[in-house]
C-alpha positions, 0 to 999 in steps of 0.5 A: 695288083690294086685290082686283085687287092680290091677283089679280096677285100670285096670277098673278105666283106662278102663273107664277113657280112654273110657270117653275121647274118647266117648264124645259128640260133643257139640250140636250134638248127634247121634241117631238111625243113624241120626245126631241130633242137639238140638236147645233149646228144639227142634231137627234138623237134621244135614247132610254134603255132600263134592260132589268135593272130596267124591261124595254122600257121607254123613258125620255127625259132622266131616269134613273128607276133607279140602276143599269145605263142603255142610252143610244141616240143617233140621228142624224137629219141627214145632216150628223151622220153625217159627223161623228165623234161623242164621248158623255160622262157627267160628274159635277155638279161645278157644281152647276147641275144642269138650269141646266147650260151647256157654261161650267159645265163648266170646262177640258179638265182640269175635263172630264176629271175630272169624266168617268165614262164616256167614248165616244170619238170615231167615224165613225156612217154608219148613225147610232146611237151606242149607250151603256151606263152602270151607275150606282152612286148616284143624283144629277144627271149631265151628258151631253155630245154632241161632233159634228166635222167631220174634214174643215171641223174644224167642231165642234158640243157639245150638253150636257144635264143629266139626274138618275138615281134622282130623280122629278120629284116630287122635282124640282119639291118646292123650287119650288112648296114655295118658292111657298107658304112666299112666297106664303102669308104675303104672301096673309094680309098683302094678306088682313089689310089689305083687311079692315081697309080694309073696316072 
């Protein structure tokens, strides 16, 4: 019986650890090895490219390197190419990093201050809003899509947070370190007291 109990609670820590570590990046979700943004119900793809540091090489979500980012928005749906289009990149005030949610970010007022670069809104008939961006430190940002319709007002946000100069084995460090320190000795105390059962 304390062997079956052991099991699952190894099951239960295998995917507690495993949902902290595989969240989805707010607004940005990886599909069919393309990174895709959803604006409302429409999609764009998303790419970033740091040519001073890391040549053509492409990234998606994460900055990999503090210092200069190419952003390059391409909007795949028809509708999105008739909207006027804003890109901004804001400080984590929250806190929330990747957990991050368009209510997090607080007034217009909070918005505005927290902005650090801004694109202001414009008409993309052929479809790519492109951005650039030279970060100065490293830490977790907030991109925030803004897509509206000039004609219905109808508006569509999508936010996604993203981290600059931070690996993702940085990233995933707290979650399974926080497995094993919780795990570890509730493992030895089921261990310990199936022994004694057994003598």
């Amino acid at each position: 019986m304390a062997h079956l109990n052991l099991n699952k609670i190894l099951i239960a820590l295998v995917l507690l650890v495993w949902g902290h570590a595989a969240f989805s990046h707010g607004g940005v979700s990886l599909e069919n090895d393309r990174c895709i943004i959803k604006v409302g119900p429409h999609t764009a793809h998303f790419s970033g490219y740091q040519p001073k540091t890391r040549a053509g090489k492409e990234f998606c979500e994460d900055v990999p390197v503090v210092g200069n980012a190419v952003f390059v928005i391409d909007l795949l749906m028809p509708e999105l190419r008739k909207m006027n289009v804003e890109f901004r990149i804001l400080r984590d005030t929250s806190g929330k990093g990747y957990r991050t949610v368009y209510a997090d970010l607080g007034s217009a007022k909070d918005i505005e201050a927290a902005t650090i670069y801004h694109l202001p809104k414009e008409y993309y008939p052929r479809g790519t809003v492109l951005a650039e961006y030279d970060f100065s430190e490293s830490g977790m940002y907030i991109g925030v899509v803004r897509a509206n319709h000039p004609e219905t007002s109808t508006e569509y946000i999508s936010v996604f947070p993203f981290a600059v100069g931070i690996t993702r084995y940085t990233q995933y460090l707290f979650p399974w370190g926080l497995g094993v320190l919780i795990g570890g000795p509730l493992l030895g105390l089921l261990a310990w007291r199936a022994s004694r059962k057994n003598h």
